[in-house]
C-alpha positions as CSV (number, residue, x, y, z in Angstrom):
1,X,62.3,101.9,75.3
2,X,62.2,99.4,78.1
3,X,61.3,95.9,78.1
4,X,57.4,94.8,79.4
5,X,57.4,94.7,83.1
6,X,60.8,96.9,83.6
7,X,60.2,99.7,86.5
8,X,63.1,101.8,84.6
9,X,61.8,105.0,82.6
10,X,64.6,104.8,79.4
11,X,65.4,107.5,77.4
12,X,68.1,107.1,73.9
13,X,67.6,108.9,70.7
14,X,64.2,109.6,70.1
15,X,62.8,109.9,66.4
16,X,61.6,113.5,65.5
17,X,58.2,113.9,64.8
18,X,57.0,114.6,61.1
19,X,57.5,118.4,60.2
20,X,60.5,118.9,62.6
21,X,64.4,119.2,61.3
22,X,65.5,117.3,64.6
23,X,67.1,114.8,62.7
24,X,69.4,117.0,60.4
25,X,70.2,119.0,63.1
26,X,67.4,122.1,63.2
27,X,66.2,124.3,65.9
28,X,64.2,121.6,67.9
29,X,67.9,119.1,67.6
30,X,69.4,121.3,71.1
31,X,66.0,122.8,72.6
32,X,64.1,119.9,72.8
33,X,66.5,117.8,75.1
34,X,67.3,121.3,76.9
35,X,63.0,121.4,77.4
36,X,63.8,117.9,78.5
37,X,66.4,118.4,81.0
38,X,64.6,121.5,83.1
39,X,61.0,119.6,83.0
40,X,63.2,116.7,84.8
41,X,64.8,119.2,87.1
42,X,61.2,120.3,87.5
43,X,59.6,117.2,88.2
44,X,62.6,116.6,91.0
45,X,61.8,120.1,92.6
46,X,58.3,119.1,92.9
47,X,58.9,115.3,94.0
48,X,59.1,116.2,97.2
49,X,62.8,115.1,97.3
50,X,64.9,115.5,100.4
51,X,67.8,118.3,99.1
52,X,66.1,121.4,97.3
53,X,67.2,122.9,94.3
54,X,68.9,126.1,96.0
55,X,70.8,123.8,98.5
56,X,71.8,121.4,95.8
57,X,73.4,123.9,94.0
58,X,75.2,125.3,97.2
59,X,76.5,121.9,98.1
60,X,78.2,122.4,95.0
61,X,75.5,120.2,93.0
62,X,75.4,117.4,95.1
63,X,72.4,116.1,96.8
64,X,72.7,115.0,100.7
65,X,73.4,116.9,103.6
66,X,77.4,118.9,104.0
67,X,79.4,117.5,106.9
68,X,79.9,119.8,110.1
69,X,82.0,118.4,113.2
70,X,79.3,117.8,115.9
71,X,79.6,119.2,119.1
72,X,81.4,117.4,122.2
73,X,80.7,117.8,125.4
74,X,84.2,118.3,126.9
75,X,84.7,120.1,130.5
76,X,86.5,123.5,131.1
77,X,89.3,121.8,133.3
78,X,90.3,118.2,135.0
79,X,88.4,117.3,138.4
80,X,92.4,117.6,140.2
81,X,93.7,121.2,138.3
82,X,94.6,122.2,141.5
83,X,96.5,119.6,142.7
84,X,100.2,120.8,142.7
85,X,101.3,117.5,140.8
86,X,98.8,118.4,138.0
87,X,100.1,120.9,135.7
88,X,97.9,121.9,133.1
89,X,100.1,123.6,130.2
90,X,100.6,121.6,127.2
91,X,103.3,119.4,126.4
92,X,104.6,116.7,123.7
93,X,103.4,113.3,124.4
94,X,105.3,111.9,121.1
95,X,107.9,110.0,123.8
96,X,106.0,109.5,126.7
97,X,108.0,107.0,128.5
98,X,111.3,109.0,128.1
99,X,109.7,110.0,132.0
100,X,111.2,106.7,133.3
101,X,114.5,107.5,132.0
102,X,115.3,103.7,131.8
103,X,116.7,102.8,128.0
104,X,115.4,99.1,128.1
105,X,112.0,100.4,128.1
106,X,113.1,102.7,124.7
107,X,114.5,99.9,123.2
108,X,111.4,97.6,123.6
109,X,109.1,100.4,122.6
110,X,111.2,100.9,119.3
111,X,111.4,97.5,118.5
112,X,107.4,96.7,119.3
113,X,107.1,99.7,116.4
114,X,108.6,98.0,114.1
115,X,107.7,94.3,114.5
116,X,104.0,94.2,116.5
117,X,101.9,92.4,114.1
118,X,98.5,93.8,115.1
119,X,100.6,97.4,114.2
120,X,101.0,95.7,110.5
121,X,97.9,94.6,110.1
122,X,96.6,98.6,111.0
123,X,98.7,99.6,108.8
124,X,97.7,97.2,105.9
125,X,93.9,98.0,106.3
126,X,95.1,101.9,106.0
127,X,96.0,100.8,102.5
128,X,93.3,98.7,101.7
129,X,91.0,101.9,102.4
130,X,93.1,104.2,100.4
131,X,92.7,101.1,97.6
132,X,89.1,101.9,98.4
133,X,89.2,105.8,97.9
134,X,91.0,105.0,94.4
135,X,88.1,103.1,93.4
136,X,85.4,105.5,94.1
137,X,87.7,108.3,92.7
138,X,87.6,106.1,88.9
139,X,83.3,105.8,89.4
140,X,83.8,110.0,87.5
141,X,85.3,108.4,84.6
142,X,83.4,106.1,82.4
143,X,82.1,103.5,84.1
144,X,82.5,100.4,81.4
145,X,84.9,100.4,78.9
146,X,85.6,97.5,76.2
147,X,87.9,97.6,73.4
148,X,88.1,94.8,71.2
149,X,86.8,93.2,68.4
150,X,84.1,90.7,66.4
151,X,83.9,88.7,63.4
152,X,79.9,87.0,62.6
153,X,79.2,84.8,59.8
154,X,75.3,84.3,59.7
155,X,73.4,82.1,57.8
156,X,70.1,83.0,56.3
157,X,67.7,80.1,56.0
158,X,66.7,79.5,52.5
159,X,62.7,79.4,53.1
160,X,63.0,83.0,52.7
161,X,64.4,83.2,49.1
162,X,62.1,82.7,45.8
163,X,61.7,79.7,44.4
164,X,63.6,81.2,41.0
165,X,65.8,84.1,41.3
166,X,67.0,86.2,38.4
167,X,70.5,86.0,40.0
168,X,72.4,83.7,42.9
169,X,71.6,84.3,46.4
170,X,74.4,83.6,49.0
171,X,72.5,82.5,52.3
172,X,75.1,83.9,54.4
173,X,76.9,86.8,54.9
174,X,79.8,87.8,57.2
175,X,80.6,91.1,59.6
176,X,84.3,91.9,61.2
177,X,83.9,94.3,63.4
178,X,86.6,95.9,66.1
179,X,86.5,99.4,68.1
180,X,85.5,101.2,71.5
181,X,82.4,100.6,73.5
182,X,82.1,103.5,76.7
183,X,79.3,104.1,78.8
184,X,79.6,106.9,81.2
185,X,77.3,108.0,83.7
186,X,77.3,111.5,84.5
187,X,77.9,112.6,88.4
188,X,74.5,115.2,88.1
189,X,73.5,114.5,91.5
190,X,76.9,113.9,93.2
191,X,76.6,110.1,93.8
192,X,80.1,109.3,93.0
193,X,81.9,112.6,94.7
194,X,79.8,111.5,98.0
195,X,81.0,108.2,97.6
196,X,84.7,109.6,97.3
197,X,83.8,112.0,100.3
198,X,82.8,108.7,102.3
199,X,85.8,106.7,101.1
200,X,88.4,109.9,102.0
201,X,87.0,110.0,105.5
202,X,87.1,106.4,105.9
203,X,91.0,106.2,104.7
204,X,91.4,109.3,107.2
205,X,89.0,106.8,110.3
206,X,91.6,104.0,109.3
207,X,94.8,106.2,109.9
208,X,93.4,107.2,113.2
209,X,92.5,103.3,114.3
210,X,96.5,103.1,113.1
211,X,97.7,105.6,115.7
212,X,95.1,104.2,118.6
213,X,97.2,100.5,118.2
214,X,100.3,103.0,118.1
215,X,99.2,104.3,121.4
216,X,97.7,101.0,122.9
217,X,100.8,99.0,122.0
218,X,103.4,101.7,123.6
219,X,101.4,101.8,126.8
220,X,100.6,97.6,126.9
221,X,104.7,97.2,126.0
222,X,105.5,99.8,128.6
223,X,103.1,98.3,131.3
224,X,104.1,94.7,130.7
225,X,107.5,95.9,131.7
226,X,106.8,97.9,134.7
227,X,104.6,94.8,135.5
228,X,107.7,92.5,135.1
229,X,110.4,94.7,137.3
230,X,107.6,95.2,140.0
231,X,107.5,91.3,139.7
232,X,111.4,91.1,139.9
233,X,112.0,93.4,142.8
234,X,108.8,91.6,145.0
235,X,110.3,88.4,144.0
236,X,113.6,89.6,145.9
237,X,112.4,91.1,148.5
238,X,110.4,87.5,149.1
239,X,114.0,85.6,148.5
240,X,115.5,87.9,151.2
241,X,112.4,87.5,153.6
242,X,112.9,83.7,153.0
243,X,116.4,84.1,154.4
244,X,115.8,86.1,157.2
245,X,113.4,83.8,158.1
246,X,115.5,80.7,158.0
247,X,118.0,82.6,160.1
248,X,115.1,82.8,162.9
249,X,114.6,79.2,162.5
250,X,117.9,78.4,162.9
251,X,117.8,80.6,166.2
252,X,115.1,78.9,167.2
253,X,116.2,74.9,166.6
254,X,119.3,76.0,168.7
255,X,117.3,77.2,171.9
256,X,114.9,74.4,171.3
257,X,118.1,71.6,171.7
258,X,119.2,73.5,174.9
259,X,115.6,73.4,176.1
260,X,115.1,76.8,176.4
261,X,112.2,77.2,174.4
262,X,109.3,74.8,173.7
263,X,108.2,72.8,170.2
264,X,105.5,75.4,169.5
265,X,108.1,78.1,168.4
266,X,109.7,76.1,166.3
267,X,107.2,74.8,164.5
268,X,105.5,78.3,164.2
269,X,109.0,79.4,162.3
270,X,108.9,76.6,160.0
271,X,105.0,77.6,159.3
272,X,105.9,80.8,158.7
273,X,108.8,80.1,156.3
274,X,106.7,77.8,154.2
275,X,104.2,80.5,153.9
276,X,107.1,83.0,152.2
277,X,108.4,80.7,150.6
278,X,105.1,79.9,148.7
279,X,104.7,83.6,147.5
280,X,108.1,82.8,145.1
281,X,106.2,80.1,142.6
282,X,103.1,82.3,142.6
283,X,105.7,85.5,142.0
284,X,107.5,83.6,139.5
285,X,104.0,82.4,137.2
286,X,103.2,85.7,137.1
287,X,106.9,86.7,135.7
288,X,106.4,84.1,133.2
289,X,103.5,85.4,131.9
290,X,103.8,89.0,131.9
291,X,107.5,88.1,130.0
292,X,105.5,85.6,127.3
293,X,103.0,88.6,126.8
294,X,105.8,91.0,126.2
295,X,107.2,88.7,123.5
296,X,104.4,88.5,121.8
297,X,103.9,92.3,121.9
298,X,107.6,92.5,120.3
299,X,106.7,90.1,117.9
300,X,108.6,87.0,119.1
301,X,107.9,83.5,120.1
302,X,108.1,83.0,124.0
303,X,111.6,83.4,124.8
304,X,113.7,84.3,128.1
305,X,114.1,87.9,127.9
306,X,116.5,88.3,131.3
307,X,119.6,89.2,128.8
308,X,117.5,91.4,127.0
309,X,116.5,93.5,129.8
310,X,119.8,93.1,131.5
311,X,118.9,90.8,134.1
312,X,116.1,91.4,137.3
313,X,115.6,94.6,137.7
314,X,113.3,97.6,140.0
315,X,110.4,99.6,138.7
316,X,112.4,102.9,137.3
317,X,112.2,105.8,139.3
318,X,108.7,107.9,138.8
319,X,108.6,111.7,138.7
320,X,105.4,113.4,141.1
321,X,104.3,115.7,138.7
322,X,102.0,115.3,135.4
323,X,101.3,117.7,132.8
324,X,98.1,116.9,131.6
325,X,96.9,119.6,129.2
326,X,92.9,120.7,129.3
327,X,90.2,118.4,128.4
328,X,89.4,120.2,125.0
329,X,93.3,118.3,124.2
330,X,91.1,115.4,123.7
331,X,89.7,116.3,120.8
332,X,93.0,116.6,118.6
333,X,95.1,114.5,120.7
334,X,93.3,111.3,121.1
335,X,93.1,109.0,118.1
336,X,89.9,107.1,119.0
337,X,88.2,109.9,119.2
338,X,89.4,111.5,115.7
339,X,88.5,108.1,114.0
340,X,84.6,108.3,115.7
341,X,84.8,112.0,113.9
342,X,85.7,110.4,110.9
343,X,83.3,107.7,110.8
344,X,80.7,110.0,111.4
345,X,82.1,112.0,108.3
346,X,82.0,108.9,106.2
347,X,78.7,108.2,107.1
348,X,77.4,111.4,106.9
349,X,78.3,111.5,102.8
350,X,76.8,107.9,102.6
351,X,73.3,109.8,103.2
352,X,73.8,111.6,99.5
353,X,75.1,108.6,98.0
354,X,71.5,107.1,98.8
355,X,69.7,110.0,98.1
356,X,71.3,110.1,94.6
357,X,68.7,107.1,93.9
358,X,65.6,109.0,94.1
359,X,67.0,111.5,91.1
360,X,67.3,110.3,87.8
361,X,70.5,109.3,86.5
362,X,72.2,110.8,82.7
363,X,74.3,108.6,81.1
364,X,76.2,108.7,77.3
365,X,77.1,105.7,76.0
366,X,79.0,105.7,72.5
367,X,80.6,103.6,70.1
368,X,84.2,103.9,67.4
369,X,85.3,101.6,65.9
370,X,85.4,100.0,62.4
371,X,82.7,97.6,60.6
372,X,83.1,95.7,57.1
373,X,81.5,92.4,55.5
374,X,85.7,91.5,54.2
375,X,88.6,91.7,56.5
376,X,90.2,93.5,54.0
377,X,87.9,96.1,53.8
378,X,88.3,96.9,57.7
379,X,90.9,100.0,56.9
380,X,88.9,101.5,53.8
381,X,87.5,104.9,55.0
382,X,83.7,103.8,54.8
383,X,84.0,101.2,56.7
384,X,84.4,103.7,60.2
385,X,81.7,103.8,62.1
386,X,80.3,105.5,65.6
387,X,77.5,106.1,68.1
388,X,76.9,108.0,71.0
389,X,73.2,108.1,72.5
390,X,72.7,110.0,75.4
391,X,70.0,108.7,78.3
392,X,68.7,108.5,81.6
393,X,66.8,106.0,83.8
394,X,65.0,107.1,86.6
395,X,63.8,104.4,89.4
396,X,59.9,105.6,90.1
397,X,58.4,103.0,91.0
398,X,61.0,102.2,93.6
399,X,60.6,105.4,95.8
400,X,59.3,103.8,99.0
401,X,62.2,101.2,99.0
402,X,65.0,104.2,98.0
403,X,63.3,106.6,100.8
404,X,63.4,103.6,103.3
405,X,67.3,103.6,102.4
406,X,67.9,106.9,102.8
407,X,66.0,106.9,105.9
408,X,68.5,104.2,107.3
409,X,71.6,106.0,106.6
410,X,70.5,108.9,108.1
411,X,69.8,107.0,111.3
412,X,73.3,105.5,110.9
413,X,74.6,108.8,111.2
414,X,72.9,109.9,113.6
415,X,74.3,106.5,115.7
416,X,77.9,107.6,114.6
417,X,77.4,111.3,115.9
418,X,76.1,110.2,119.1
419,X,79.0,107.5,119.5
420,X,81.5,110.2,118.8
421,X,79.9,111.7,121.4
422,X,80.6,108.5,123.8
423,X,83.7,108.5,123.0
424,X,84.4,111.7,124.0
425,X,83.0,111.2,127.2
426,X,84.8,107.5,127.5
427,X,88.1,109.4,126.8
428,X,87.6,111.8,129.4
429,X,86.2,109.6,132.3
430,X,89.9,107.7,131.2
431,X,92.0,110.7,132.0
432,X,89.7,111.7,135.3
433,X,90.2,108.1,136.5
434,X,94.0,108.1,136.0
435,X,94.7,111.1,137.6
436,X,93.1,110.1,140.8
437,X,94.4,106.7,140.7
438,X,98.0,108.2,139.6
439,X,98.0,110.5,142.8
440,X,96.2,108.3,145.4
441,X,98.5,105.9,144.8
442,X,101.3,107.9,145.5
443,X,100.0,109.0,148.7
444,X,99.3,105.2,149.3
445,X,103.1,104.3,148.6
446,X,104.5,107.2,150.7
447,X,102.5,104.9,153.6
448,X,103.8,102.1,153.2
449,X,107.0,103.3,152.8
450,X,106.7,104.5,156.5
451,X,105.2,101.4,157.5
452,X,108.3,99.4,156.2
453,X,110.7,101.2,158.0
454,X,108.9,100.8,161.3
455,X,108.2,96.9,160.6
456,X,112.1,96.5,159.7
457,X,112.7,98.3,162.8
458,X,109.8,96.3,165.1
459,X,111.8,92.6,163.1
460,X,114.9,93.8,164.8
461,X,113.8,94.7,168.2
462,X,111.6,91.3,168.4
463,X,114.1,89.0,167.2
464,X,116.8,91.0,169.6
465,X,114.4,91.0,173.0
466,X,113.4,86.9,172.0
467,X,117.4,86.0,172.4
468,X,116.9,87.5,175.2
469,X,114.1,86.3,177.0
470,X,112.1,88.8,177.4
471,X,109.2,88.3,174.6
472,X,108.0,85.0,173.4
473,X,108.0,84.1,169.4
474,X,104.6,85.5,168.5
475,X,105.8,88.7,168.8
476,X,108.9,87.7,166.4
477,X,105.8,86.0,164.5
478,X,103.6,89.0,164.0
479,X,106.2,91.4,162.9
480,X,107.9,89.5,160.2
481,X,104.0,87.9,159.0
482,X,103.6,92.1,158.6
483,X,107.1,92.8,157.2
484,X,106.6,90.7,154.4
485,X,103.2,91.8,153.4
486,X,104.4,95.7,154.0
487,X,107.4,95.0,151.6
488,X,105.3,92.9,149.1
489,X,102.4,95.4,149.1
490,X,104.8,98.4,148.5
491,X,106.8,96.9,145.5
492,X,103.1,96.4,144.0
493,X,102.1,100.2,144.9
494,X,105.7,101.5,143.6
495,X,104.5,99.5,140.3
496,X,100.9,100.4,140.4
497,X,102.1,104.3,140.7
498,X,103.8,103.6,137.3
499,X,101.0,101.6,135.9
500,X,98.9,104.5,136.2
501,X,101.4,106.9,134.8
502,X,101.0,104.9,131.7
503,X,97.4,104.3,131.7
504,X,96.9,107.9,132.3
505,X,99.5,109.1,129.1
506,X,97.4,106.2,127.3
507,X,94.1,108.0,128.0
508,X,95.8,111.3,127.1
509,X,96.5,109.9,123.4
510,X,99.9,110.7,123.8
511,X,102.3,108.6,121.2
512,X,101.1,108.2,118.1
513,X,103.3,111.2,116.4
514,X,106.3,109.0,117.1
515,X,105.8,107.9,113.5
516,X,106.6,111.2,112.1
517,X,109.9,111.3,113.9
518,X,113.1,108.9,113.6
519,X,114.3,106.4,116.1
520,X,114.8,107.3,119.8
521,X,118.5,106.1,121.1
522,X,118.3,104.5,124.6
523,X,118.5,107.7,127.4
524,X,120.5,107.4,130.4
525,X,118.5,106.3,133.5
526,X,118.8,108.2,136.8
527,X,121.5,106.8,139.0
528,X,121.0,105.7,142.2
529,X,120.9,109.2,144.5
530,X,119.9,110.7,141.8
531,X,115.8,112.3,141.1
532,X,113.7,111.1,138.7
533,X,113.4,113.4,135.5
534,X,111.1,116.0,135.4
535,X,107.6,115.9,134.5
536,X,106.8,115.8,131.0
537,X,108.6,113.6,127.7
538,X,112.5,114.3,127.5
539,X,113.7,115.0,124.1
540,X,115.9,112.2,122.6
541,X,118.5,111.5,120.1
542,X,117.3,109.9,116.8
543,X,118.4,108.6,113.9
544,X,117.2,107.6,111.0
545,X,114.6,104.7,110.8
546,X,113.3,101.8,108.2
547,X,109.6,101.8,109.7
548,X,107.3,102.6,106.8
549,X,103.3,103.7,108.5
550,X,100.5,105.9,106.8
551,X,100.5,109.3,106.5
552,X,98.5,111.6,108.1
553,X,95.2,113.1,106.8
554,X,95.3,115.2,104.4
555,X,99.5,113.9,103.3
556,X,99.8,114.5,99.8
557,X,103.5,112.9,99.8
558,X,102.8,109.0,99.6
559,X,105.3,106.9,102.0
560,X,107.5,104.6,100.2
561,X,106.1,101.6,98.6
562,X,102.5,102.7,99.0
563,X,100.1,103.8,96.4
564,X,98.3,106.9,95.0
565,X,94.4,107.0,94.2
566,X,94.2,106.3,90.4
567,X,91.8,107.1,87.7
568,X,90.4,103.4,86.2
């Protein structure tokens, strides 16, 4: 019976009335706790109790909702399908930057895999969680097990005893005891299979945060690269502006000592080489940073890279044409969004674990072992001894607090649908706003592309007609000012049409399966007069790789040095 004051209803062996055979094992020994059990199941029916009795036994007697995949608004097709650059049939993402055709870039990919410490830490927390889902898995075994063993020497006081015996009195007496102790509550309601539920979907929301670092560190590796040959070639084409520049000064100091020009042009020239030659430092702290953030991504300390990547370099070569899939791709491909369907899962199974609590709980707790007043007499065959006593506890008085609780985690769920939900739509803004960035951009380059070659044309012709007399310098002025910020502002856009390549493979989810596959070898990069490579990941060679990362949902093969789910 419970203590004065305990809110918990406790049930053990129970005494059999007078005039029953309960206790020698009679009718009334199995129908009286079977009366017992169906009154309870009775009472829950009628306790106005979330989960009925029908769908508790359909949920394969478990209490709390079943998990269904919520709905996602996705549209029918992207905002540009019929653009001619967009191509909608599917395609394998796994190598992504295979489009650039450039091996450098492979290699750094590769070797981000297998040494980018945010990637390790993913990959430790998938473990911790499927730590986690072995833990829950051992609550269906008994809960509290004890072997071991006792030895009590008690002393009686003496006030107790007669003032003259007929025989001695010993005022002690000693008890070795040693055996089993197990308590085991029983999993009526499913408490401890929706706590497993919750724990497998979180392991499963943990492998999915594992493939979205996957995906954001290929695209941040691959972007800090295109960053840093966009840098390279701008920083060139500032070095050779520079020159041509001091070339037109040099003109100029030589008219200016024959007298043929005044002051003013040559000071104009010098002003206008100082202004070039100011864009190299800012070029060149840029460099440095987008090359110290690429070490880090590779796992290094900050180190000059330029042997690495095999000296400055141009943004590789970038092909038109995209195949982007349909939107509904979203929903398998991207791993953000998986891991928000998984959370929502997890959650979802939380909602019976908190339910469980407004049922009462069945437990068994036994004993085996062996108990004697003499050591000696441990191994004699009446000194065994045993228990069991079945019971249950049932938390009434606490119904408004439990309620409250399961009241929480159904708004919690409700929060995790509806941010699966956001993601969604996040993922497919993403995509819409990298396609249109990807193909304005394009259009953008092709302009200044044309307005290079007419500047370059318009230099010539000015510096040519100011030899000869027949402009003055601020024509020479204006069309090299607009040559170098033409040239600088296309060997951005040539980047930038990259960039959003990337960004736009990034929002399609595309690279996370590389971890199913081995290592890509460097490809061969286009030469020059050659096109770019079609649209769409090239198939690579691989070989065989040491990179150990989770296994997919469901993966009943563990990877090596990992470990199973275990009983306790």
């Amino acid at each position: 019976m419970g203590r004065k004051g305990d809110r918990r209803i406790e049930a053990g062996t129970v005494a059999p009335r007078k005039g029953t055979k309960g206790q020698h094992g009679g009718p009334l020994a199995w129908t009286t706790p079977l009366l017992a059990v169906w009154l309870l199941v009775g009472l829950v029916t009628l306790s106005g109790c979330r989960t009925s009795l029908p769908e508790w036994w359909r949920n394969g007697l478990k209490v709390g909702p079943d998990y269904r995949r919520p709905p996602a608004p996705v549209a029918e097709e992207w905002m540009d399908a019929n653009d001619p650059n967009v191509k909608p049939q599917g395609t394998d993402y796994s190598y992504w930057w295979s489009v650039f055709g450039d091996p450098i870039l492979n290699d750094l990919v590769y070797e981000a895999y297998q040494q980018n410490l945010p990637l390790k830490i993913a990959g430790l927390r998938v473990l911790e969680a499927r730590a986690q889902l072995g833990v829950a898995a051992g609550n269906l075994f008994p809960q509290q097990q004890q072997f071991g063993g006792t030895y009590t020497r008690t002393k009686i006081s003496t006030s107790f005893f007669p003032v003259t015996a007929p025989f001695p009195i010993l005022d002690y007496f000693d008890t070795w005891r040693f055996g089993l102790d197990a308590a085991w509550e029983l999993d009526f309601w499913g408490r401890f299979r929706r706590a497993i539920e919750s724990a497998q979907a979180n392991l499963d929301a943990q492998i999915e945060n594992y493939d979205d670092a996957l995906v954001i560190l290929q695209a941040e590796v691959a972007a800090n690269y295109i960053q840093l040959r966009s840098l390279e070639e701008r920083l060139e084409l500032a070095r050779k502006n520079v020159e041509l520049q001091q070339e037109t000064l040099r003109i100029i100091e030589t008219r200016f000592k024959i007298g043929v020009v005044n002051e003013l042009d040559v000071q104009q020239a010098r002003a206008n080489l100082a202004a070039t030659e100011a864009l190299i430092p800012t070029l060149q702290i840029e460099h440095r940073r987008v090359q110290n953030r690429l070490c880090t991504l590779l796992g290094l300390p900050p180190q000059d890279l330029r042997r690495r990547l095999a000296g400055p370099g141009k943004v590789p070569p970038v092909p038109p044409e995209v195949v982007v899939g349909v939107p509904a791709d979203l929903l398998r491909r991207r791993p953000d969004v998986r891991s928000a369907e998984r959370q929502a899962a997890a959650q979802c199974a939380r909602i019976g674990v908190a339910e469980a609590d407004l049922y009462p709980q069945f437990s068994i707790s036994g004993t085996l072992g062996r108990e004697a007043r003499h050591f000696s007499q441990l191994w004699d065959l009446g000194s065994f001894t045993g228990s069991i006593t079945p019971g249950f506890r049932w938390n009434v008085l606490n119904y408004g607090r439990i309620l409250n609780n399961v009241d929480a985690e159904e708004a919690r769920f409700q929060q995790a649908v509806i941010q699966y939900q956001e993601t969604v739509l996040r993922a497919a803004e993403e995509v819409e706003n990298a396609i249109v960035a990807f193909l304005r951009e394009q259009v953008r380059a092709k302009s200044l592309e044309e307005g290079v070659r007419a500047t370059e044309r318009s230099v010539q012709l000015s510096v040519r007609q100011y030899e000869q007399g027949f402009v003055d310098y601020q024509r020479v002025l204006d069309s090299q000012r607009a040559l170098v910020l033409l040239q600088d502002n296309l060997a951005e856009s040539r980047g930038r049409v990259a960039l959003n390549l990337i960004a736009l493979y990034k929002a399609l989810g595309g690279g996370w399966r590389m971890r199913y596959f081995d290592q890509p070898q460097p490809t061969r990069g286009p030469e020059a007069g050659e096109s770019p490579p079609p649209a769409g990941p090239q198939p690579v060679e691989r070989q065989p790789a040491p990179v150990t990362v989770p296994e997919p949902p469901g993966a009943a093969v563990p990877t090596p040095g990992s470990k199973q789910p275990s009983g306790p």
